[in-house]
N, C-alpha and C positions, 0 to 999 in steps of 0.2 A: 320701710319698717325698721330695718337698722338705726336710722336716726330718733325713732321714738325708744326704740331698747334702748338706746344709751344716754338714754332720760333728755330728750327734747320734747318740748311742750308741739301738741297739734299745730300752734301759733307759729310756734319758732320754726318746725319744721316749712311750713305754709313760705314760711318768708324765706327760707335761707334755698328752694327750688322755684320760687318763682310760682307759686298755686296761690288757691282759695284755700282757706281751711278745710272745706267740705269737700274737697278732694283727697285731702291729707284724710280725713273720718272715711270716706266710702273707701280709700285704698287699706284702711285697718279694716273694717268689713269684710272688705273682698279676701284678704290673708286670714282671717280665722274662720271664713265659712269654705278656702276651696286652698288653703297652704300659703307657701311662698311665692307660688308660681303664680296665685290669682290675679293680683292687681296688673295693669296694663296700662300703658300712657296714649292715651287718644289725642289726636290731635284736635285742636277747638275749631268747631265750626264757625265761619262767617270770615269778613276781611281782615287779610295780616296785619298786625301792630303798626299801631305811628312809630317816627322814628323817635330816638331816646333824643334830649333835648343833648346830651353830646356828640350827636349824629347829625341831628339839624345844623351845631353849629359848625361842623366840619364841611356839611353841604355847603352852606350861607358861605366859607372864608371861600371856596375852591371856585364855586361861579363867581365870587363877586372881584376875584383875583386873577379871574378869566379875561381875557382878551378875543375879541372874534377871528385875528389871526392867529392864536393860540391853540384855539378851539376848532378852528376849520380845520376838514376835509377836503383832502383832494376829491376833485371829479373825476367820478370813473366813468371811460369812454367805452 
């Protein structure tokens, strides 16, 4: 809510946390029908995020920079 007091569009709010719009609108709902304390961040149901395509490529350099003796494990007896 502080980000809209200090004159940020529902839009810009959405984008500068990572939402939907319509989450940015139901969390101004939820603070004028039950205060400050109303809104709440749930976490989204279903499977966690792909990776960021900077994350992919940090993956992609470290295996393909891998070596099998590198990478191995000893055997535990």
């Amino acid at each position: 809510m502080w980000l809209l007091e200090q004159g940020m569009s529902p839009d810009q709010v959405a984008d500068a946390l990572g939402v939907g719009c319509e989450s940015v609108f139901r969390w101004e709902r939820q603070a004028r029908a039950g205060g400050d304390q109303a809104p709440r961040i749930k976490k989204a149901p279903g499977w966690p995020r792909r990776p960021t395509p900077g994350q992919e490529q940090t993956v992609k350099a470290v295996v393909c920079d891998a070596t099998p003796l590198r990478v191995a494990r000893p055997v535990q007896e």
